[in-house]
C-alpha positions as CSV (number, residue, x, y, z in Angstrom):
1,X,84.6,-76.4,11.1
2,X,86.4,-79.2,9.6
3,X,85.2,-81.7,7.6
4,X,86.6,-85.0,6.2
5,X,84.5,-86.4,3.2
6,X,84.2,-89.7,2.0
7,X,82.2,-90.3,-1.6
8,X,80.4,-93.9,-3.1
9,X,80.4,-93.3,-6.7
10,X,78.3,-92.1,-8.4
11,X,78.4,-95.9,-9.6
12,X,76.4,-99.0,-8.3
13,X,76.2,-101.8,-10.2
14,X,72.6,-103.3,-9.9
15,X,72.2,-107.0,-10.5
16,X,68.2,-106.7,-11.8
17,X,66.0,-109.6,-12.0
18,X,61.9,-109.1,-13.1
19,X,62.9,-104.9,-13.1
20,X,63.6,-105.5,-9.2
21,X,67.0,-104.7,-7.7
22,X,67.8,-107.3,-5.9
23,X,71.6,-106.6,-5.2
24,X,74.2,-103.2,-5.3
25,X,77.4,-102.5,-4.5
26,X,79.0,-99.5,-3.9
27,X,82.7,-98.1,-4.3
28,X,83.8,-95.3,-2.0
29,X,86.1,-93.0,-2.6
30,X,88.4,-90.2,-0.6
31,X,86.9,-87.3,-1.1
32,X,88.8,-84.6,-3.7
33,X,88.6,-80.5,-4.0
34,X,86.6,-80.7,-7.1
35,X,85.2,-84.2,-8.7
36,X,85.9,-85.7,-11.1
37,X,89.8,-86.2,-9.9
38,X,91.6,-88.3,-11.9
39,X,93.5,-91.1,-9.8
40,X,90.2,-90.9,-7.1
41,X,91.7,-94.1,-4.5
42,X,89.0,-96.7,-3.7
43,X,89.2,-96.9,0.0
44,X,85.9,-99.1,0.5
45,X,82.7,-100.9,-0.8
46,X,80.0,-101.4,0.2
47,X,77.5,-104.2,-0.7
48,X,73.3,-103.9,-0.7
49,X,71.1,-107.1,-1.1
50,X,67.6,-108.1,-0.4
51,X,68.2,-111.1,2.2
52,X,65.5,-113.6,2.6
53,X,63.7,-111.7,5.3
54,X,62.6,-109.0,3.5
55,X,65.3,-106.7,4.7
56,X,68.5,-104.9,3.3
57,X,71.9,-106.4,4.3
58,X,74.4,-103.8,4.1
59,X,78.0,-105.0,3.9
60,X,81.5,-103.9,3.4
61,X,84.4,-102.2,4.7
62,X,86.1,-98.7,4.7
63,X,89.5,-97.8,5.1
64,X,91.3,-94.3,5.8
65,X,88.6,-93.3,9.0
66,X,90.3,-91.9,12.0
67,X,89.5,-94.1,14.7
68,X,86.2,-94.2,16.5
69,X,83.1,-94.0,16.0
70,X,81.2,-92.9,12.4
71,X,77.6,-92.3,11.6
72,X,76.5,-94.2,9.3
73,X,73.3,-92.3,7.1
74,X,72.2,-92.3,3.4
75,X,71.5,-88.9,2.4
76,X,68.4,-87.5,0.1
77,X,70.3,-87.2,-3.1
78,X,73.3,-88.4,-4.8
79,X,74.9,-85.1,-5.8
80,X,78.2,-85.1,-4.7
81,X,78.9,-80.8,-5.6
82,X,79.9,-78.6,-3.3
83,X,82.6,-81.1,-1.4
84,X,78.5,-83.3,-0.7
85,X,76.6,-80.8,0.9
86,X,74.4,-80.9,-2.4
87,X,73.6,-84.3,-1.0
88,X,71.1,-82.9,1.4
89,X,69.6,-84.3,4.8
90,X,69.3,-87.6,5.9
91,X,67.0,-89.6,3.6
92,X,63.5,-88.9,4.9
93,X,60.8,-89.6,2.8
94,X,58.1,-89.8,5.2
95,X,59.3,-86.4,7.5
96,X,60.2,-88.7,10.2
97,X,62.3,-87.5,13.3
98,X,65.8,-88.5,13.3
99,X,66.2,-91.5,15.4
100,X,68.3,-94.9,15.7
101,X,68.2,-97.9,13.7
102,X,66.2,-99.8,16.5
103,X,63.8,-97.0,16.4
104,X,60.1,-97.3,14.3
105,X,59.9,-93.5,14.1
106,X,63.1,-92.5,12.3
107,X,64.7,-91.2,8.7
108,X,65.0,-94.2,6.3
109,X,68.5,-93.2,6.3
110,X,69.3,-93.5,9.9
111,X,71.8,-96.5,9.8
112,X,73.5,-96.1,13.3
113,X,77.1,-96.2,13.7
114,X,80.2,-97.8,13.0
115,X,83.4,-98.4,14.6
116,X,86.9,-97.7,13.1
117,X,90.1,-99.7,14.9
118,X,93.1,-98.0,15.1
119,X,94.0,-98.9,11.4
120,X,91.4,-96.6,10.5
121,X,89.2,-99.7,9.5
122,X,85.8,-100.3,9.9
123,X,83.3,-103.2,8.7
124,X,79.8,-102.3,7.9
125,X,77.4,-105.1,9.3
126,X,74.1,-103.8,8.7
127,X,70.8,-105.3,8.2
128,X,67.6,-102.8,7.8
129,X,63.7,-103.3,7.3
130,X,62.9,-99.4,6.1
131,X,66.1,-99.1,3.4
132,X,64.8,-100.6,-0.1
133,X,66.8,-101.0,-3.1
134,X,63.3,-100.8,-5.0
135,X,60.6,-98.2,-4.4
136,X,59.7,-95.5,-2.2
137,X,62.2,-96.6,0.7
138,X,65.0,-96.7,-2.5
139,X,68.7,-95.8,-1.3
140,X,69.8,-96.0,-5.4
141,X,70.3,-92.4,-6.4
142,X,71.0,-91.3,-2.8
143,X,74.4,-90.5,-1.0
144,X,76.8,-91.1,2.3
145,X,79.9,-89.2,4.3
146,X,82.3,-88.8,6.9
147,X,82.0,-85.0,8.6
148,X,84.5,-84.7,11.5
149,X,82.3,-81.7,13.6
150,X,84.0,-80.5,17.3
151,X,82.1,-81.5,19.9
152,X,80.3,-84.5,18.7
153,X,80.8,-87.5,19.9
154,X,79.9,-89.4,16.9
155,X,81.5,-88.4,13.3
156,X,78.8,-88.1,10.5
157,X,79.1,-90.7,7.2
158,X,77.5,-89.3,4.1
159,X,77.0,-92.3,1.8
160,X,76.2,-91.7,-2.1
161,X,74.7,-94.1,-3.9
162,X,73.6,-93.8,-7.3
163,X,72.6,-96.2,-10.0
C-alpha cells in the first residue's frame, strides 16, 4: 500500500478575541521521510473562521494532489510521527459512525470531499455546524492527509492542525 501524505503545520495562527478563537489558518506542507525537514515546500492553506451563522467556514487551496477526488477529514490528534499515522482516526468525539457532511450522525471530522483539476489543484469551500475552533467540537490540536489506497474511489486527506 502506497500512501502520499500531506501535513498542516504543526502551526495555526489563532486570531483570539474574549479567550475565543474566532479565526485559524493553516499551512500545509508535502509530506517528508522524517519531520522536521528543513526546506518543507508550502503547497497550501487553509483558512478556519466562525461566520455569522454559527458555523465554521473552511477555506483555501492545495496544490501538488493528483487529480480527482480527496477526502477531506480532521483527524483526532495533531501528531504528525510515524509519516501521520500517530494522527489517529477521524475526529470523533462523541463515537459517532462515519458518515457525510450532510449527515447529523457522523465524526466531527467528516468534511466530505474535494476535487483536484488536472493541475493538481483543489479549493477547499467548506462550511460546517459540528467543527468548532473553541470547545469540545475543537479542530485546533487535530490533524489532516492525503492516503492514496487501491481500490478506493475516493483518496483520504489527513489534515493537522495544531495551535
Amino acid at each position: 500500500m502506497k500512501f502520499w501524505l500531506l501535513l498542516i503545520s504543526a502551526l495555526i495562527i489563532p486570531f483570539i478575541t474574549s479567550a475565543k478563537v474566532l479565526k485559524a489558518k493553516a499551512y500545509l506542507f508535502k509530506a517528508m521521510p522524517s519531520l522536521p525537514a528543513p526546506g518543507m515546500e508550502i503547497i497550501g492553506t487553509i483558512d478556519f473562521w466562525i461566520d455569522g451563522n454559527n458555523k465554521v467556514s473552511i477555506n483555501g487551496t492545495i496544490s501538488g494532489l493528483a487529480p480527482g477526488q480527496h477526502g477531506f477529514h480532521v483527524h483526532q490528534y495533531g501528531d504528525m510521527n510515524n509519516q501521520c499515522l500517530a494522527a489517529g482516526s477521524h475526529f470523533n468525539p462523541h463515537n459517532q459512525e462515519h458518515g457525510s457532511p450532510n449527515s447529523s450522525v457522523r465524526h466531527v471530522g467528516d468534511l466530505g470531499n474535494i476535487q483536484a483539476g488536472s493541475n493538481g489543484v483543489a479549493s477547499v469551500n467548506v462550511e460546517d455546524s459540528q467543527v468548532a475552533l473553541n470547545g469540545e467540537n475543537s479542530v485546533i490540536g487535530r490533524a489532516t492527509q492525503t492516503a492514496k489506497r487501491p481500490g478506493m474511489l475516493v483518496l483520504d486527506l489527513l489534515v493537522v492542525l495544531s495551535a
